[in-house]
C-alpha positions as CSV (number, residue, x, y, z in Angstrom):
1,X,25.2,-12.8,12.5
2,X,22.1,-14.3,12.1
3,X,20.7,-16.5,9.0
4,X,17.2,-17.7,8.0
5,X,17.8,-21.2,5.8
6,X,15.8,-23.7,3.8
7,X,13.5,-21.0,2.5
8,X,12.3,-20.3,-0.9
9,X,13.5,-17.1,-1.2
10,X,11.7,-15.0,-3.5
11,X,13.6,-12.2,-5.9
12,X,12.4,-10.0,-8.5
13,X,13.4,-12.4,-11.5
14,X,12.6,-15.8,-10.1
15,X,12.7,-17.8,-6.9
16,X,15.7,-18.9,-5.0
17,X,15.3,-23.0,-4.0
18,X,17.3,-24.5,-1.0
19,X,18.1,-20.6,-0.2
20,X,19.4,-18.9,2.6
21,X,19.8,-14.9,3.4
22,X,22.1,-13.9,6.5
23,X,21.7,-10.4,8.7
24,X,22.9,-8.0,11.5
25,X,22.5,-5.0,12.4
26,X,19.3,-4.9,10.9
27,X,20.8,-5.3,7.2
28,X,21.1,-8.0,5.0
29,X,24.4,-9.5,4.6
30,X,24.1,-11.9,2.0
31,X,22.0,-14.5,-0.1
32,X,22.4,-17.9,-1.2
33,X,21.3,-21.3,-2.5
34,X,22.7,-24.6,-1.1
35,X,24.6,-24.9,2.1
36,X,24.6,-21.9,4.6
37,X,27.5,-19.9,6.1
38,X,27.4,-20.9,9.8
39,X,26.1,-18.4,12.0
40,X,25.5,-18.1,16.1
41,X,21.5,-18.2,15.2
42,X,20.1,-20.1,12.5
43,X,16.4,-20.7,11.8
44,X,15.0,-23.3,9.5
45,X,12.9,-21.9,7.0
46,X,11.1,-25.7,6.4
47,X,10.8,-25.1,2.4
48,X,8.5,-21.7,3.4
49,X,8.4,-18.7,1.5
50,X,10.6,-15.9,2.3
51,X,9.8,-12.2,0.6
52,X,10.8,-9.0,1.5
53,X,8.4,-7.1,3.5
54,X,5.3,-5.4,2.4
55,X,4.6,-1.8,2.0
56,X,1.5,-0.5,1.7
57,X,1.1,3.2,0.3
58,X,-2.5,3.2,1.0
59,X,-4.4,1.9,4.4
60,X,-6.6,3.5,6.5
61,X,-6.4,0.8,9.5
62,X,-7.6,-2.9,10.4
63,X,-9.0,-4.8,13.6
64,X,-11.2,-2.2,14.3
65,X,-9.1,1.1,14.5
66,X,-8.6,4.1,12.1
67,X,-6.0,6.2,11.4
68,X,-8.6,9.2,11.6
69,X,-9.6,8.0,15.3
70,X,-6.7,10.2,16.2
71,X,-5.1,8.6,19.2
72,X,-1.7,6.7,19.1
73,X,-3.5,3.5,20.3
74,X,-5.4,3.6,17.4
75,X,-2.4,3.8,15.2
76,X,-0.2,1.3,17.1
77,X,-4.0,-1.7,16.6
78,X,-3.4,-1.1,13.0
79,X,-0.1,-1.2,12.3
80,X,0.0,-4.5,14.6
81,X,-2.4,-5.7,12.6
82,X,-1.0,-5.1,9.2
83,X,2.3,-6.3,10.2
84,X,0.8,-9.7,11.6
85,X,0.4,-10.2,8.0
86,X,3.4,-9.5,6.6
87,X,3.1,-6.0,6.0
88,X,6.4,-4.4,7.6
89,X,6.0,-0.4,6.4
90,X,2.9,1.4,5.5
91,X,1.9,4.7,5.0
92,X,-1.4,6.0,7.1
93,X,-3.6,7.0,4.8
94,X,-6.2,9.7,5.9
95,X,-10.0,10.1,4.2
96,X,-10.9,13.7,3.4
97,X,-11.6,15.5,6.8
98,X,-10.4,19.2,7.7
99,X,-6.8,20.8,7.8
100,X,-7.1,21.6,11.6
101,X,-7.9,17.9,11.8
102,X,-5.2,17.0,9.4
103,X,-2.5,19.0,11.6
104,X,-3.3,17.1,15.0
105,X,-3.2,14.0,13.2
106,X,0.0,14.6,11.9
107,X,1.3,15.8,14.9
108,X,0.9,12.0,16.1
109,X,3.4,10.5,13.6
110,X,6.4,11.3,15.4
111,X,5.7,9.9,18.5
112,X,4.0,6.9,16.7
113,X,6.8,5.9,14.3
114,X,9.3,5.6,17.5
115,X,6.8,3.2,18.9
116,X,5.6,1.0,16.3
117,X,6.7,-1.9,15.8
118,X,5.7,-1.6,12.2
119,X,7.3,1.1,10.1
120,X,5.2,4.0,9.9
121,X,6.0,5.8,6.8
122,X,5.1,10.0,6.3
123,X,0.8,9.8,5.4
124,X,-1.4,9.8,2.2
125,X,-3.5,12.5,2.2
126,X,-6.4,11.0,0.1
127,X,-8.5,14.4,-0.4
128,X,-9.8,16.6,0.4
129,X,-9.5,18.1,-3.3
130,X,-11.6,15.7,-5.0
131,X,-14.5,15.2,-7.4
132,X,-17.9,15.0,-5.2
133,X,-19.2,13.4,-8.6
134,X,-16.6,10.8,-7.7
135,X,-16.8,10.4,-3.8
136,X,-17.5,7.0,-3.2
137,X,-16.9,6.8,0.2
138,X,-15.9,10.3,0.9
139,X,-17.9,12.7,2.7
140,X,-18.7,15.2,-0.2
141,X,-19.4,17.6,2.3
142,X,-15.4,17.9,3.0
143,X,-14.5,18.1,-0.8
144,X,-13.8,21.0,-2.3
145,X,-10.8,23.1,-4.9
146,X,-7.3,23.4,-3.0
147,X,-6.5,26.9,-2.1
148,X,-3.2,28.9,-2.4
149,X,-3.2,28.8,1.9
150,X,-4.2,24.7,1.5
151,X,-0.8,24.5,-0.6
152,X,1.3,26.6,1.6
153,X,0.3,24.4,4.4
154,X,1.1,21.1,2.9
155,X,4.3,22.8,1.9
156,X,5.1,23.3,5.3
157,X,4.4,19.7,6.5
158,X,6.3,18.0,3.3
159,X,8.6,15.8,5.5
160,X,5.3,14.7,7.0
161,X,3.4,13.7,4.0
162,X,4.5,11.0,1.5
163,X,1.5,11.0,-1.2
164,X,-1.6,13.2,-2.2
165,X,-4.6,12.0,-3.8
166,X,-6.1,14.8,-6.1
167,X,-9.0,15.3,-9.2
168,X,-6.5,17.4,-11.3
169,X,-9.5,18.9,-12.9
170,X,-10.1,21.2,-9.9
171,X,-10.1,24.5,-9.9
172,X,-6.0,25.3,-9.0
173,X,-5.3,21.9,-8.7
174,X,-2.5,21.6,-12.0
175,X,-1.0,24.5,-9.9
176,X,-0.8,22.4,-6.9
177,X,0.0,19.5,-8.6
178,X,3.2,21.0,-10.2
179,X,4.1,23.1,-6.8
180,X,4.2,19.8,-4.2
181,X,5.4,17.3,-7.1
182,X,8.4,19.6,-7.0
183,X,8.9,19.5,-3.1
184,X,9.0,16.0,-2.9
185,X,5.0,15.1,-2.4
186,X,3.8,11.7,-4.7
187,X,1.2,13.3,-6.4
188,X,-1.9,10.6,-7.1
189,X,-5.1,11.2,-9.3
190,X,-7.9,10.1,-7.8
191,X,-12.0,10.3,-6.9
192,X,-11.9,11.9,-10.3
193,X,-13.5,13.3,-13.2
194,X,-10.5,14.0,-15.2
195,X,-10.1,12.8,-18.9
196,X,-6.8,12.8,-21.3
197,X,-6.9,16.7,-21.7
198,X,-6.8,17.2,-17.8
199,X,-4.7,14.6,-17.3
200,X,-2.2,15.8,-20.1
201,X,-2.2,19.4,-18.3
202,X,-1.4,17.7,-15.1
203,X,2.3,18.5,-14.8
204,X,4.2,16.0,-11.8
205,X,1.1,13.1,-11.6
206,X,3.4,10.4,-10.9
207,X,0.6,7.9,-10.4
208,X,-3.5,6.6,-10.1
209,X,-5.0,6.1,-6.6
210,X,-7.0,2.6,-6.7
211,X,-7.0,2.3,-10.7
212,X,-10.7,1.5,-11.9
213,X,-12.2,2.9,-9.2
214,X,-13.9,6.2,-8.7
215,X,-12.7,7.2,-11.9
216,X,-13.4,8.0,-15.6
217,X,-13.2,5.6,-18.3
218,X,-13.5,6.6,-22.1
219,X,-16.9,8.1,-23.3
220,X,-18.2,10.1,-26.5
221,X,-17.1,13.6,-26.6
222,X,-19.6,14.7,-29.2
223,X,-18.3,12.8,-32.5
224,X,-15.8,11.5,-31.3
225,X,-14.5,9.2,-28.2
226,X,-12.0,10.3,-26.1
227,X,-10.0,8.3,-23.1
228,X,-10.9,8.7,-19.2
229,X,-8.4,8.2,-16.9
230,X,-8.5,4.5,-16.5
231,X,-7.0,4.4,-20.0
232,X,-5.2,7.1,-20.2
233,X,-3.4,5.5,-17.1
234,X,-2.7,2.5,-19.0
235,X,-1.6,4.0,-21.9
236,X,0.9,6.7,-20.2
237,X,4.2,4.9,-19.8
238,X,5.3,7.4,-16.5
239,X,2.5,6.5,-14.2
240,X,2.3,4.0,-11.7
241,X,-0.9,3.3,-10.6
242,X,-2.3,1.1,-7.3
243,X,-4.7,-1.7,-7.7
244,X,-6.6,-3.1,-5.1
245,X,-6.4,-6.7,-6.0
246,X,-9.3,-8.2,-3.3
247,X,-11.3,-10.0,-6.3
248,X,-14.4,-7.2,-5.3
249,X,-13.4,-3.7,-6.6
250,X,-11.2,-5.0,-9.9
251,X,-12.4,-8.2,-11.4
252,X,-9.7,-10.5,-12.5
253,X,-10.1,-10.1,-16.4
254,X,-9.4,-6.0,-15.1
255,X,-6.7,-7.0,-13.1
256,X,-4.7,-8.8,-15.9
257,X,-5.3,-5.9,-18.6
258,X,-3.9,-3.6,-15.9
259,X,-0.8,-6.3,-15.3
260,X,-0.3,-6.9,-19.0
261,X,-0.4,-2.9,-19.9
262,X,1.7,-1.8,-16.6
263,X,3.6,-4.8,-15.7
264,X,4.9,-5.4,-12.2
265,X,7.2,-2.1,-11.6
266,X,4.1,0.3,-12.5
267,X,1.5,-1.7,-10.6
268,X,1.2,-1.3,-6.7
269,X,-1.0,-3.6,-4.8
270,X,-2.7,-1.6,-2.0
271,X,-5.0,-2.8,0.8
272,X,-6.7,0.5,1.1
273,X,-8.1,-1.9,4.3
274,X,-10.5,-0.1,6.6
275,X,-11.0,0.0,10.2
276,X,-13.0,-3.0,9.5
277,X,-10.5,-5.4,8.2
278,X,-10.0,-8.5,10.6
279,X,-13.3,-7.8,12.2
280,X,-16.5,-10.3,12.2
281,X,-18.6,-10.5,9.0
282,X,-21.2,-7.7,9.5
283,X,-19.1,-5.3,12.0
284,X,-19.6,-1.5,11.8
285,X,-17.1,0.8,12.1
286,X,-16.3,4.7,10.9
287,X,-14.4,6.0,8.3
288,X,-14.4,9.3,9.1
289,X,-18.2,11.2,9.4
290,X,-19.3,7.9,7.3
291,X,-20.6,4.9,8.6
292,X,-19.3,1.2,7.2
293,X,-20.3,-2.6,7.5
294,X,-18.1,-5.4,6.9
295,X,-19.8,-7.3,3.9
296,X,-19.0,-10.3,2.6
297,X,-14.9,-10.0,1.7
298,X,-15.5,-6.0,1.5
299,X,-16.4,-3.4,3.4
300,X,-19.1,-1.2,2.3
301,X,-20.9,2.4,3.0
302,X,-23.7,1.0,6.1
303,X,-26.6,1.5,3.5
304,X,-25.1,-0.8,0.8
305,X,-24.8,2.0,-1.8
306,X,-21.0,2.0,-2.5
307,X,-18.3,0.1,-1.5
308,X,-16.1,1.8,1.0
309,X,-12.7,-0.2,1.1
310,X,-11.5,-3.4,1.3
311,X,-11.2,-6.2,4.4
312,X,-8.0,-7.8,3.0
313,X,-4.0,-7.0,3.5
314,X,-1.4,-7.3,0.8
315,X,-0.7,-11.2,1.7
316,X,-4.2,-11.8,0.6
317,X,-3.8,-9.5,-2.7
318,X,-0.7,-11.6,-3.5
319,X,-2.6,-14.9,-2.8
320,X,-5.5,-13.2,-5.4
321,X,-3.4,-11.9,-8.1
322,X,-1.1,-15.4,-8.2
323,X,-4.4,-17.4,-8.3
324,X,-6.6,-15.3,-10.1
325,X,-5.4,-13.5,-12.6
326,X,-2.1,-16.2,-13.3
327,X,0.4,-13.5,-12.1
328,X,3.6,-15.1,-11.5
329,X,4.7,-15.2,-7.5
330,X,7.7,-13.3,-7.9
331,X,5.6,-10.1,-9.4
332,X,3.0,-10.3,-7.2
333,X,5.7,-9.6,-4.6
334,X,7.3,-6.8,-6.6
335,X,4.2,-4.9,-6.6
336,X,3.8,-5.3,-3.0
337,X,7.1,-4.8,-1.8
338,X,9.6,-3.3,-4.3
339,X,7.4,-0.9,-6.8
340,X,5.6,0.5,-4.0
341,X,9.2,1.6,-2.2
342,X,10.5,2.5,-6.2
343,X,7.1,5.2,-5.9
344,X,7.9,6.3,-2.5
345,X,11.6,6.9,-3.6
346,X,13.4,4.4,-1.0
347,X,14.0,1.5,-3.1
348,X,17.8,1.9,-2.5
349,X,16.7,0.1,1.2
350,X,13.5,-1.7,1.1
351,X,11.7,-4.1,-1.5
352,X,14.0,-6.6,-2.1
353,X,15.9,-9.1,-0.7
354,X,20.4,-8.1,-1.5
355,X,23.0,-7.3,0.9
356,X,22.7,-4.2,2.4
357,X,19.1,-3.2,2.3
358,X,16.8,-3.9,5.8
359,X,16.5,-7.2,6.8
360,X,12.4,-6.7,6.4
361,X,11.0,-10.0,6.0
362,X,7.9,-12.0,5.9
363,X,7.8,-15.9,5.8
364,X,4.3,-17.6,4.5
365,X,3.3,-20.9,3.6
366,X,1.7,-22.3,0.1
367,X,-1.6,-21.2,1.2
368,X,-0.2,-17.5,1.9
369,X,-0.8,-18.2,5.7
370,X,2.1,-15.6,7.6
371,X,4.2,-17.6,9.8
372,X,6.7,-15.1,11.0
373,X,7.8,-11.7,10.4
374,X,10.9,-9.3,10.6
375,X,11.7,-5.8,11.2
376,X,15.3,-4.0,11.0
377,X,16.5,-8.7,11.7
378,X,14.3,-8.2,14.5
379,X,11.1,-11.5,14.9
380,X,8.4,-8.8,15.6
381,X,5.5,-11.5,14.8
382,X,5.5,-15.2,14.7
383,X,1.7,-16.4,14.3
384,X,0.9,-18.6,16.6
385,X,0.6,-22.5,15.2
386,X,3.7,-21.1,13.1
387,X,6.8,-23.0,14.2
388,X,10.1,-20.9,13.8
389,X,12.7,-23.4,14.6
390,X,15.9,-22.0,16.0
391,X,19.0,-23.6,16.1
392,X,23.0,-22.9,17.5
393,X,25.4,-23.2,15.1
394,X,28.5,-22.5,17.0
């Protein structure tokens, strides 16, 4: 057995001081304040922070590679990178490009999941059914209505695909909606133009792709005013929604009205992180037919015209949300560890630290700088300046 001690060990309700966690065979054993049980290999947490590792639903890559480039090399640079900072499961998130596309890229995952050391969770499929009206950085080329073949093919490669983002005011879209809710797919509205009527036809939404962003809000309907689907989102007790919490596409006063109405079960940080996340101010990169520049803590369309993603990864959403917007540490953590596995459905073994879920963890310091992280009990990345001390207990 193995034990991590002298931690802060952060929990849904509060945070653990003096605390310890023990592990083997990849699962947690057991938590603790105070003294620790003796174990063959102890490591001395020096008063850091230890969280359970971070899932992110929705990430298209980092240090330079995409998840559309389409080669397991590609995959393997940005999960490394994402799990250097404390990000121990994602799901590879895909910008609207073509089904024949879509199927080769899927046929990656299964090779790539045995080899990364990250977990690679089944994809988001963010389009191609969206609002061109809404495309932000989506080709609008790609975007169109899904079609009853488009559904029978994403019904076939269900144990492949976590999450679909869709504008549920398409043309056959409530009808896809309801069909690949019921097999098992998240459904997510997103690069829409849906208001509360389409929203309130949209049987099996379970939650909002990057809430505030390439979306409706509320607007005069003749008369009257009716809600968009920022409020509608809100206001609708059974949807989650993701925030991207990088200070640039939600302003804090946003992000707090989103905490206050949603609280910290509802609300999913996301990095939505592009290729160009970890590279040099003023790199550009591809996301997908579209080119991108790393701007100045964002990453925008090359031209300037929209933004196109973020630079940052959860840690630095969780550093954000904590400073920014006064969100206590604890619930910054839930939303980027344990409501993000509650939407995916595998709470019952990742997203907080208790005896028998996956010793997934990730140790950081008072200025949110990773020093070390775990997989399955496993020290898959220690930063390097970050000591891990280990010591022999018997």
């Amino acid at each position: 057995m193995k034990s991590i001690c002298g931690v802060r060990l952060i929990q849904r309700d509060g945070i653990l001081e003096n605390a310890w966690i023990t592990f083997e065979n990849g699962e947690i054993s057991d938590v603790g304040e105070g003294a620790a049980p003796l174990c063959a290999d102890s490591i001395d947490g020096e008063n850091l922070y230890l969280a359970p590792g971070f899932i992110d639903m929705h990430v298209h890559g980092g240090n330079g590679a995409d998840f559309l480039d389409g080669t397991a090399e590609a995959w393997l640079a940005a999960a490394d990178f994402h799990l250097s900072r404390g990000t121990t499961a994602l799901c590879p998130t895909f910008a609207s490009t073509t089904y024949e596309r879509m199927a080769r890229l899927l046929d990656l995952w299964p090779e790539v999941r045995r080899r990364s050391r990250a977990r690679l969770l089944p994809v988001h499929l963010e389009g191609p059914h969206l609002a061109a009206t809404k495309a932000g950085a989506q080709d609008p080329r790609l975007l169109r209505a899904p079609a009853d073949s488009d559904i029978a093919w994403l019904l076939d490669n269900k144990a492949r695909i976590s999450q679909m983002t869709i504008a549920p005011e398409l043309p056959n879209a409530p009808a896809a909606i309801e069909v690949l809710s019921k097999a098992g797919i998240v459904m997510s509205a997103g690069h829409s133009e849906a208001t509360e009527r389409e929203m309130g036809g949209a049987r099996g939404v379970a939650k909002v792709t990057h809430l505030y962003n390439a979306m409706t809000y509320a607007a005069k309907e003749g008369l009257f005013r009716r809600a968009g689907l920022v409020e509608y989102a809100l206001a609708e007790e059974s949807l989650a929604c993701e925030l991207i919490a990088d200070g640039f596409h939600v302003t804090p006063i946003l992000m707090k009205l989103a905490y206050r109405a949603k609280g910290p079960s509802k609300m999913a940080l996301v990095s939505d992180a592009l290729a160009g996340a970890g590279l040099p101010l003023g790199s550009e990169f591809m996301l997908g037919t579209l080119a991108c520049r790393v701007a100045e803590g964002v990453c925008t369309l090359l031209d300037g015209s929209a933004l196109s993603g973020s630079a940052t990864t959860l840690i630095d959403q969780v550093r954000v949300v904590t400073g920014s917007v006064g969100v206590p540490l604890w619930d910054a953590v839930t939303m980027a560890a344990y409501t993000p596995a509650r939407i995916l459905g595998i709470h019952d073994r990742y997203g907080t630290l208790q005896p028998r879920k996956a010793a997934d963890f990730v140790l950081f310091d008072d200025d949110f700088e990773v020093r070390a992280v775990w997989v399955d009990g496993q020290l898959s990345c220690r930063i390097p300046g970050g000591r891990v001390v280990h010591r022999t207990e018997v």
